[in-house]
Backbone as a chain_set.jsonl record, in Angstrom:
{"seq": "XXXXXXXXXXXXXXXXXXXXXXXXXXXXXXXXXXXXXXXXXXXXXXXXXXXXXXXXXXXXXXXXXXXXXXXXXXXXXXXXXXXXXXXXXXXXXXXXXXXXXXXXXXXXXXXXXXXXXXXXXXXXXXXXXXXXXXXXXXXXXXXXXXXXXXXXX", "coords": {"N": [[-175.061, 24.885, -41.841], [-175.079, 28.603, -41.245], [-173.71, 31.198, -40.622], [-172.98, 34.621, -38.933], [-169.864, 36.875, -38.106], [-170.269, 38.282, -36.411], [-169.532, 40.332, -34.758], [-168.034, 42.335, -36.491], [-165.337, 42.524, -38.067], [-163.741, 42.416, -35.591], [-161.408, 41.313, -33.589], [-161.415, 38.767, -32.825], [-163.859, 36.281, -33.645], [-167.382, 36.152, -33.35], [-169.864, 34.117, -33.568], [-172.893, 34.502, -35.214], [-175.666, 32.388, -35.358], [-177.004, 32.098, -38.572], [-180.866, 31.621, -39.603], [-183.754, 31.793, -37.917], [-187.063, 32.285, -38.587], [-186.533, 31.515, -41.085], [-187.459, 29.427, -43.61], [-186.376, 28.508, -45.975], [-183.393, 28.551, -47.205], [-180.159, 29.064, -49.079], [-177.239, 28.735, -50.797], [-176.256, 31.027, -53.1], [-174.328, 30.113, -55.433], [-173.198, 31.368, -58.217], [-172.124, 30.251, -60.684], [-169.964, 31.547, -63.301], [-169.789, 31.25, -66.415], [-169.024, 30.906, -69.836], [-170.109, 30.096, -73.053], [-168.725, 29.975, -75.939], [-168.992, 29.644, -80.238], [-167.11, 29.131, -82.771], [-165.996, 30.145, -86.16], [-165.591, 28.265, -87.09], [-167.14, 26.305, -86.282], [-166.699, 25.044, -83.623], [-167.058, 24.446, -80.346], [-166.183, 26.632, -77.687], [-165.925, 26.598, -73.863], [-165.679, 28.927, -71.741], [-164.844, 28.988, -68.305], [-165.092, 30.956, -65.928], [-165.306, 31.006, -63.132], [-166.91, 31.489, -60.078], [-169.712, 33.711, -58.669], [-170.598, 34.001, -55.703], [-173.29, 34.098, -53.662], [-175.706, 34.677, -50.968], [-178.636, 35.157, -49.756], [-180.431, 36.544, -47.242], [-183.932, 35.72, -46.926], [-185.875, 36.663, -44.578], [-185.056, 38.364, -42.346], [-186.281, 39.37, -39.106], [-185.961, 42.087, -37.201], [-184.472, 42.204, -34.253], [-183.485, 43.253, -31.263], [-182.082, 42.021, -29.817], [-180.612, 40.391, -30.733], [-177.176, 39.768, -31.554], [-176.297, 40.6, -34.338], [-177.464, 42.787, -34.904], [-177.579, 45.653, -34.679], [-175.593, 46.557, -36.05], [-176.312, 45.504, -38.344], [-178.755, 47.236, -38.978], [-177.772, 49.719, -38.537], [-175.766, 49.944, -40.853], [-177.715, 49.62, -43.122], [-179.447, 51.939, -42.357], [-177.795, 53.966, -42.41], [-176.494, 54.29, -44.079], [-174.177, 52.56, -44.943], [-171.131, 51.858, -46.816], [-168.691, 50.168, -48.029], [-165.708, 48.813, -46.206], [-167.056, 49.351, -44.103], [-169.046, 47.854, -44.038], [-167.778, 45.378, -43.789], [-167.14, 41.976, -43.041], [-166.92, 38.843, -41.803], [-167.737, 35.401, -42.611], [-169.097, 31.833, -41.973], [-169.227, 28.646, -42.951], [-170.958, 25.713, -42.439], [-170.75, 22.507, -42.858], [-173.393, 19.819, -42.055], [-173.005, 16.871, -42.277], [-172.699, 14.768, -40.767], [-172.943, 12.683, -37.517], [-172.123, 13.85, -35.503], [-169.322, 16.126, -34.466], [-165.298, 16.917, -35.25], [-166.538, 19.301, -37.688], [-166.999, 19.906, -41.482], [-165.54, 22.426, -42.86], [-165.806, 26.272, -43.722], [-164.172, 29.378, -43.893], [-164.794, 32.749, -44.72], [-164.346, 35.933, -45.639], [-166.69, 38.8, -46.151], [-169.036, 41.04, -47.45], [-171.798, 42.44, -46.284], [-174.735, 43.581, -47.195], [-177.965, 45.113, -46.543], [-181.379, 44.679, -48.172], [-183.487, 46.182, -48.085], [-185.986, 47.329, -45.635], [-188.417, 47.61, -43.184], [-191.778, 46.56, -43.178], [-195.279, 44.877, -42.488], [-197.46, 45.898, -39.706], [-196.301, 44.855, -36.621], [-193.839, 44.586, -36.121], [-190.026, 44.619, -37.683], [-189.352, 43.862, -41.092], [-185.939, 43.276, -41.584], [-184.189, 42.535, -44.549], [-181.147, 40.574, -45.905], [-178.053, 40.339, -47.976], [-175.372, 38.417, -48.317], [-172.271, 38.853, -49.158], [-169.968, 36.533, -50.154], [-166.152, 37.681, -50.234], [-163.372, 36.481, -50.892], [-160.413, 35.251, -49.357], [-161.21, 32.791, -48.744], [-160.981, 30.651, -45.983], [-160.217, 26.72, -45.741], [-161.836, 24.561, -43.224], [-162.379, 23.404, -40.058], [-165.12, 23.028, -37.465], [-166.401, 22.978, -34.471], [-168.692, 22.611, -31.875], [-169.726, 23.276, -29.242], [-171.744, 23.663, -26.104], [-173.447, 25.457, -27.568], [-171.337, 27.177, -28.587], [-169.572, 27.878, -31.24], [-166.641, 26.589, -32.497], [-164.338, 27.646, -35.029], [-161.298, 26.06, -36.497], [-158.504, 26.501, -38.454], [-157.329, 24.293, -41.446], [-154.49, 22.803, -41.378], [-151.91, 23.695, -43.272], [-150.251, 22.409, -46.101]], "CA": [[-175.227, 26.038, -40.986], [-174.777, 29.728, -42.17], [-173.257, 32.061, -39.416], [-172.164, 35.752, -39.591], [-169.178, 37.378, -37.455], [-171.275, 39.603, -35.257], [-167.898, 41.914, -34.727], [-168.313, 42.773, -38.244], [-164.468, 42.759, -37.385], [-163.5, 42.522, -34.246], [-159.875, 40.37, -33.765], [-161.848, 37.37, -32.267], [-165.0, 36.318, -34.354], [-168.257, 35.995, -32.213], [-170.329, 33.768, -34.529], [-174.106, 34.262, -34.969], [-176.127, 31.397, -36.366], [-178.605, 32.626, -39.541], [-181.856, 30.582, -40.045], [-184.781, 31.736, -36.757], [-187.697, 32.432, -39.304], [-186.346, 31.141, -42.998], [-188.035, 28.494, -44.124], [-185.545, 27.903, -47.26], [-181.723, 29.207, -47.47], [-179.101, 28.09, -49.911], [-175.866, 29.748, -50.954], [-176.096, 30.326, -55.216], [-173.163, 29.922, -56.135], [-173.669, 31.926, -59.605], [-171.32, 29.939, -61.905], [-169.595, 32.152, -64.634], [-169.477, 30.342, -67.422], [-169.082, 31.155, -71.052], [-170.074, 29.567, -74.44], [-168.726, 30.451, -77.568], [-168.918, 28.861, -81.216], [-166.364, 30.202, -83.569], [-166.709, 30.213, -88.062], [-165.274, 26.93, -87.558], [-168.61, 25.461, -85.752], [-166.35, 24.46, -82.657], [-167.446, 25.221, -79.635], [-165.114, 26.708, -76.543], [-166.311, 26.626, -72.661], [-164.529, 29.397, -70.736], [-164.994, 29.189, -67.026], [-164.21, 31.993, -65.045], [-165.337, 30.831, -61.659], [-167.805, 31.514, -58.941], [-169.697, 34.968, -57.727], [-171.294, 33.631, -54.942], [-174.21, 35.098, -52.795], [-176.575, 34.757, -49.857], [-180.07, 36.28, -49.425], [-181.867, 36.077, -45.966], [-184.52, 37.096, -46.782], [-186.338, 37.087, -43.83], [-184.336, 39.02, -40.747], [-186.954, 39.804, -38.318], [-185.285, 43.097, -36.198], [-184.572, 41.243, -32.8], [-182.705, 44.28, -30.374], [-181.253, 41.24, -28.812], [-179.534, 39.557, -31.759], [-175.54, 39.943, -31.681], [-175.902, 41.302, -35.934], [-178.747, 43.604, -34.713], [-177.327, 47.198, -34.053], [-175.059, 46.757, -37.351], [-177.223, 45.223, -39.893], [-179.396, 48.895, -39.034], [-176.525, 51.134, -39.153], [-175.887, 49.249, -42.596], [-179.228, 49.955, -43.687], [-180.211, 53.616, -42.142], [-176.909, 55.197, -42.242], [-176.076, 54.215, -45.655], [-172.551, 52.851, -44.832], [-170.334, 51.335, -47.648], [-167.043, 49.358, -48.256], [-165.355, 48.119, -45.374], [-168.075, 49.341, -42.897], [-169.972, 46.645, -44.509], [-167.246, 43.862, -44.179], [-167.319, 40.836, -41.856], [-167.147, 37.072, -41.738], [-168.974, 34.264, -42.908], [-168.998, 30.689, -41.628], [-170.551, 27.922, -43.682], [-170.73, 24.416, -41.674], [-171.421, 21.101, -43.431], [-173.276, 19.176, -41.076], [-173.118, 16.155, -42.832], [-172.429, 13.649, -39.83], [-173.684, 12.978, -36.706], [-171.108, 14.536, -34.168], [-168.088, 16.935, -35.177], [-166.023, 18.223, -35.554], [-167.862, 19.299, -39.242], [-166.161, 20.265, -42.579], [-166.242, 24.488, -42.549], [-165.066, 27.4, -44.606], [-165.012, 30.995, -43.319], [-164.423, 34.039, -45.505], [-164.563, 37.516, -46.018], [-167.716, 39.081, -46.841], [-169.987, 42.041, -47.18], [-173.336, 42.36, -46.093], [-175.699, 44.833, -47.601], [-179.583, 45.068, -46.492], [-181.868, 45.154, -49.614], [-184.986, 46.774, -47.835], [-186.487, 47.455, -44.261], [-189.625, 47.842, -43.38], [-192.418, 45.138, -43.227], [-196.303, 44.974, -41.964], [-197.727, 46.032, -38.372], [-195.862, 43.924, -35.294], [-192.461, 43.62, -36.602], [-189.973, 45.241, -38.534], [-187.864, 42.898, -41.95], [-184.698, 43.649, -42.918], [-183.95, 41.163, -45.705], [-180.044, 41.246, -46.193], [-177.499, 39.509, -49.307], [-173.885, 38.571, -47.669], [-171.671, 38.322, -50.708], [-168.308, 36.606, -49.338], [-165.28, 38.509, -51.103], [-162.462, 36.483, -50.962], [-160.087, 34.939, -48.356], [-161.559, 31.432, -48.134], [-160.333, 29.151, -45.835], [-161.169, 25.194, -45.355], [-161.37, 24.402, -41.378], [-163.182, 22.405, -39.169], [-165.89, 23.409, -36.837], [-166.875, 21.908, -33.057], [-169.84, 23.546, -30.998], [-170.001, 22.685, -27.57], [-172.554, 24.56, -25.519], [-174.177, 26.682, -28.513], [-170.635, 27.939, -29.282], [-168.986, 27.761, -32.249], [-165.273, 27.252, -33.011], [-163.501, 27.479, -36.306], [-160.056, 25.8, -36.942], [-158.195, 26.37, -39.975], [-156.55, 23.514, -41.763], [-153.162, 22.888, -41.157], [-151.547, 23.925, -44.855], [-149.193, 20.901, -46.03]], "C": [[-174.568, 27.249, -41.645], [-174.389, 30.654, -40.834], [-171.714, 33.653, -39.762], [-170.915, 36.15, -38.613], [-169.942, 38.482, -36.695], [-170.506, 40.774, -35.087], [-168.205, 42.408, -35.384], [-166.762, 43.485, -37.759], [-163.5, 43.148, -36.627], [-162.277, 41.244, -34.421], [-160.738, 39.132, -33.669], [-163.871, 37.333, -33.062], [-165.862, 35.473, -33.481], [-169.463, 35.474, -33.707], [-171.878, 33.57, -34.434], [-175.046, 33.314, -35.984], [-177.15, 32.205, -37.176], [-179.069, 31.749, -39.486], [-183.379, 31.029, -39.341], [-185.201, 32.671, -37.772], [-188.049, 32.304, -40.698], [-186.251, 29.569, -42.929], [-186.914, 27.711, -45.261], [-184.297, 28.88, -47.348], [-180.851, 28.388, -48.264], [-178.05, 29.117, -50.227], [-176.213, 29.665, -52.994], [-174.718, 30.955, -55.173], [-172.243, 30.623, -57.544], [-172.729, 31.783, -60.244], [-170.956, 31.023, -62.705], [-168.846, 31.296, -65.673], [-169.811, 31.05, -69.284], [-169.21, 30.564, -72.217], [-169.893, 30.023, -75.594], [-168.012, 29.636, -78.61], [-168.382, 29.662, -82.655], [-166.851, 29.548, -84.879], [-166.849, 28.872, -87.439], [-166.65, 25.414, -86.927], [-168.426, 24.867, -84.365], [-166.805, 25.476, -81.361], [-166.367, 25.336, -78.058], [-165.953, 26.812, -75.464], [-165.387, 27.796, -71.94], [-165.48, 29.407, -69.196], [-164.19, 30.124, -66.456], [-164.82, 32.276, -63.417], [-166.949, 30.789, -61.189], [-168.334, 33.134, -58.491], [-170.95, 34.661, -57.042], [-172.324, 34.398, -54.279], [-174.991, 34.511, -51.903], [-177.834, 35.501, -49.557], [-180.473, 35.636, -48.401], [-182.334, 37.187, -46.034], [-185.785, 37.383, -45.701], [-185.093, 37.092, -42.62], [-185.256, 39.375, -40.036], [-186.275, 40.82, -37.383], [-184.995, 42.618, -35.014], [-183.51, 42.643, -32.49], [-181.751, 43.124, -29.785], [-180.367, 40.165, -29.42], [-178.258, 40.59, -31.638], [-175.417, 41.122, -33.231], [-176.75, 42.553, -35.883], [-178.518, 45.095, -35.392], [-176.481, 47.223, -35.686], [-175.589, 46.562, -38.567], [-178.52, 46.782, -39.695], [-178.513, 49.629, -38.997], [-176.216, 50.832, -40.392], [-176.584, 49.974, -43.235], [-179.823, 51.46, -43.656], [-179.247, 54.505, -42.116], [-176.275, 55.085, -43.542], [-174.742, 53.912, -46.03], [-172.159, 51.724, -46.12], [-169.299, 51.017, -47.382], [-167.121, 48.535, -47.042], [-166.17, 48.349, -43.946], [-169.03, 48.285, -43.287], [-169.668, 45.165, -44.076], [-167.619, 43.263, -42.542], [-166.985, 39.598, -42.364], [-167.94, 36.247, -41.916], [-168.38, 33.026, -42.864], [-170.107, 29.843, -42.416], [-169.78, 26.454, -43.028], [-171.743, 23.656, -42.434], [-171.558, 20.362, -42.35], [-173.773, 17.563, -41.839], [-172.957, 14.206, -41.917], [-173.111, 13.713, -38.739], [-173.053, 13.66, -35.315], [-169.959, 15.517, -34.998], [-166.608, 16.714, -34.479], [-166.338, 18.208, -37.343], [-166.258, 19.807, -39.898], [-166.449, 21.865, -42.593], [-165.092, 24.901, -43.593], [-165.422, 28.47, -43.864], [-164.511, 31.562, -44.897], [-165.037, 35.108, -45.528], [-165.652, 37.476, -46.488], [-168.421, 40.716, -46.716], [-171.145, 41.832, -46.855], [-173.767, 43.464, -45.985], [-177.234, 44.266, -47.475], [-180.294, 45.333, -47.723], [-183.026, 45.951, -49.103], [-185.224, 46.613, -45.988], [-188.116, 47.911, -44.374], [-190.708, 46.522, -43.157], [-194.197, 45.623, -42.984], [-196.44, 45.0, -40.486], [-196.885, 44.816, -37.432], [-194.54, 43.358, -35.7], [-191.901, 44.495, -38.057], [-189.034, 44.085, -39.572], [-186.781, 43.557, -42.43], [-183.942, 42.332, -43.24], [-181.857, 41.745, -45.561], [-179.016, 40.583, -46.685], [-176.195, 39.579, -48.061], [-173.041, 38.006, -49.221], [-170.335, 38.361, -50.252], [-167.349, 37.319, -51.016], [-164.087, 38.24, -50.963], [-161.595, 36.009, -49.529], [-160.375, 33.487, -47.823], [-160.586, 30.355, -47.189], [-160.919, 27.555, -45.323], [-160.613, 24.803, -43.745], [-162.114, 23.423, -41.002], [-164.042, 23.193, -38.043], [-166.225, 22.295, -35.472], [-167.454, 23.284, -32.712], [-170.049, 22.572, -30.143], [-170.615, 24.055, -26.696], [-173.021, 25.691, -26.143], [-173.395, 27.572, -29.065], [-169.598, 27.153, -30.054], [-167.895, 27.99, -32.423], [-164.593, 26.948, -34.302], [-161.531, 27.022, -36.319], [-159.669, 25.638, -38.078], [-157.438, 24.848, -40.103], [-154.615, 23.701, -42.01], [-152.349, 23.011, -42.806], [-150.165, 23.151, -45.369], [-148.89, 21.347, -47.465]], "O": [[-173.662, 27.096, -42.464], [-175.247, 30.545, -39.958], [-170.595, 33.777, -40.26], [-170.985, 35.161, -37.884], [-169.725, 39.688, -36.82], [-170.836, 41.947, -35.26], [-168.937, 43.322, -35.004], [-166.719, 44.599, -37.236], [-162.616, 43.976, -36.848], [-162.334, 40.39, -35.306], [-160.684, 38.423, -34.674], [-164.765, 38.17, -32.938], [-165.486, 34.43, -32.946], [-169.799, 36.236, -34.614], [-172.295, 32.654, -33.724], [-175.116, 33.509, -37.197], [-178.018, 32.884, -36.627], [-178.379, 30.741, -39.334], [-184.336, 30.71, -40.045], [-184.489, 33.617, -38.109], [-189.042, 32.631, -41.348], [-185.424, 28.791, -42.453], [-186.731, 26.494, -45.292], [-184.503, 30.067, -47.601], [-180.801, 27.164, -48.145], [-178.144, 30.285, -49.849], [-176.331, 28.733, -53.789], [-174.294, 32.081, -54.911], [-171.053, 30.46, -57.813], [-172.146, 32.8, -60.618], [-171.975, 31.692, -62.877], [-167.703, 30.839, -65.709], [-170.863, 31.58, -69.641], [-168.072, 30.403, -72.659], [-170.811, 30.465, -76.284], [-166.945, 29.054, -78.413], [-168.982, 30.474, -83.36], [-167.748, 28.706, -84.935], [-167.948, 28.35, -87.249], [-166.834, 24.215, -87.136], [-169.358, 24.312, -83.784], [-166.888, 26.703, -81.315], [-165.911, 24.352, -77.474], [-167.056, 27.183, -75.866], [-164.272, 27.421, -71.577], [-166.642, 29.806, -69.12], [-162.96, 30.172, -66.442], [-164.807, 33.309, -62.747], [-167.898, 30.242, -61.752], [-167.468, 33.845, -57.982], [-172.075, 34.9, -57.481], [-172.134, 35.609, -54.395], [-174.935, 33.311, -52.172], [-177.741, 36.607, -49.026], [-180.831, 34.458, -48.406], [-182.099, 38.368, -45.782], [-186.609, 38.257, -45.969], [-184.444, 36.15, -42.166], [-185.244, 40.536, -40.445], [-185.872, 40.154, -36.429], [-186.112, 42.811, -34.535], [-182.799, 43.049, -33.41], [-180.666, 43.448, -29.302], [-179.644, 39.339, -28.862], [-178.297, 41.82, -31.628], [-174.718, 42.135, -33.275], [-176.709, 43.328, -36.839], [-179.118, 45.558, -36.363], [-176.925, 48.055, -36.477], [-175.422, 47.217, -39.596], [-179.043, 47.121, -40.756], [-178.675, 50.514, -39.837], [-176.497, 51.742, -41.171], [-176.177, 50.928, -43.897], [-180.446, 52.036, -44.548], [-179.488, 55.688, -41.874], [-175.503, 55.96, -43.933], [-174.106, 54.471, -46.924], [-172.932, 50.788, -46.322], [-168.773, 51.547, -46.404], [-168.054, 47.796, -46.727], [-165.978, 47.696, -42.921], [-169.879, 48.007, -42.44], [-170.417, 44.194, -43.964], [-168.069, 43.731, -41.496], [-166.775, 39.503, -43.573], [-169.011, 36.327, -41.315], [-167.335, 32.835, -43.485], [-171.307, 30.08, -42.553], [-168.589, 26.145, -43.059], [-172.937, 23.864, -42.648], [-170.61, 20.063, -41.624], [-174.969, 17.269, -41.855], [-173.068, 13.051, -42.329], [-173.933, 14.626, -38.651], [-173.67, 13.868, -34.27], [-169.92, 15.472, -36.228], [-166.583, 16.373, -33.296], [-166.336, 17.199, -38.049], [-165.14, 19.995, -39.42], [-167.547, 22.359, -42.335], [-164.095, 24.355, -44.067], [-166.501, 28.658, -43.302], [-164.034, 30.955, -45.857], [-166.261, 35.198, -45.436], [-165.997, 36.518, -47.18], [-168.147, 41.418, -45.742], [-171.592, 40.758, -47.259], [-173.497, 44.294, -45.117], [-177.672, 43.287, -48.078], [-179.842, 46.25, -48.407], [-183.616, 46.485, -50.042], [-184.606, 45.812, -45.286], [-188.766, 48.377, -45.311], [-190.171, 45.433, -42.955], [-194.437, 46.784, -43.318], [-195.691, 44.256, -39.853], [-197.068, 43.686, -37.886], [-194.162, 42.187, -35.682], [-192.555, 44.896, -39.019], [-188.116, 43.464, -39.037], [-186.69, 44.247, -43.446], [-183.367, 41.477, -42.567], [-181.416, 42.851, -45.248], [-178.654, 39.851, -45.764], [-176.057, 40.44, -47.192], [-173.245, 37.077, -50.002], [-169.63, 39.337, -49.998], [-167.67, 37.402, -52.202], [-163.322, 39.199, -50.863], [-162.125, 36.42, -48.496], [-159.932, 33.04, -46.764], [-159.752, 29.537, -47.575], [-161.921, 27.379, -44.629], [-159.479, 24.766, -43.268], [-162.463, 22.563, -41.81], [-163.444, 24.21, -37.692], [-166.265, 21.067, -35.551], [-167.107, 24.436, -32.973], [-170.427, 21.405, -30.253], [-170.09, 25.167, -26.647], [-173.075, 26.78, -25.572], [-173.805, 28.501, -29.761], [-168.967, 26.154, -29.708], [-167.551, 29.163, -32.561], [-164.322, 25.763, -34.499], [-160.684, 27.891, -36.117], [-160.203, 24.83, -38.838], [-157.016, 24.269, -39.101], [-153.88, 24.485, -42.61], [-152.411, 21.94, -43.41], [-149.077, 23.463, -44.883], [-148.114, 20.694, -48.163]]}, "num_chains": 1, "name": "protein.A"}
């Protein structure tokens, strides 16, 4: 499960599920990885992490979605930085009851385009978390979603 902070923050995070119209979602991950082969013919690996990302790219405009009113001020008012930031929840549902394995973190979310064909408007839109990860646990009881961090030992 993929779910944004609707606050786009607000103290208490109001969590809206992504997915109602996308067919295929995945998180890339976009490895940074380096190969280089010095005189000597040896070859070094540097890893320098992770710059993760998110594309949904179908958003259908819904007035009555929680991310609604902000993912268009985003988009038509041209806002940057921390008018951008928010929360991102990623739930492994890997069992058959919870509660699940979760991470939140920090993120931005920038719209790439608006617009679409007659009866409906898309705004597509990348969330690129930025830091802050933490590993929690997740339970949803009655369509809502709560995040607990892990106790840090």
């Amino acid at each position: 499960m993929h779910l944004l902070d609707s606050t786009f923050g607000g103290e208490t995070p109001s969590w809206f599920l992504i997915g109602k119209n996308i067919e295929d979602m995945s998180m890339d991950l976009g490895p940074d990885t380096a190969t280089v082969k010095n005189i000597l013919d040896e070859t070094d690996v540097n890893d320098n992490g992770y710059e993760p990302s998110l594309s949904v790219e179908t958003y259908y405009a819904n007035t009555e979605d929680a991310i609604y009113e902000k993912i268009k001020s985003i988009a038509l008012d041209r806002l940057v930085g921390d008018d951008c930031k928010s929360k991102y929840l990623e739930v492994l549902i890997d069992k058959t009851e919870g509660p699940y394995d979760a991470w939140m973190e920090d993120c931005i979310v920038k719209p790439q385009s608006y617009g679409g064909p007659q009866g409906g408007v898309n705004i597509p839109f990348n969330i690129q978390p930025c830091g802050n990860r933490i590993k929690g646990t997740v339970t949803i009881a009655n369509k809502v979603v709560t995040f607990t961090p892990l106790a840090k030992g």
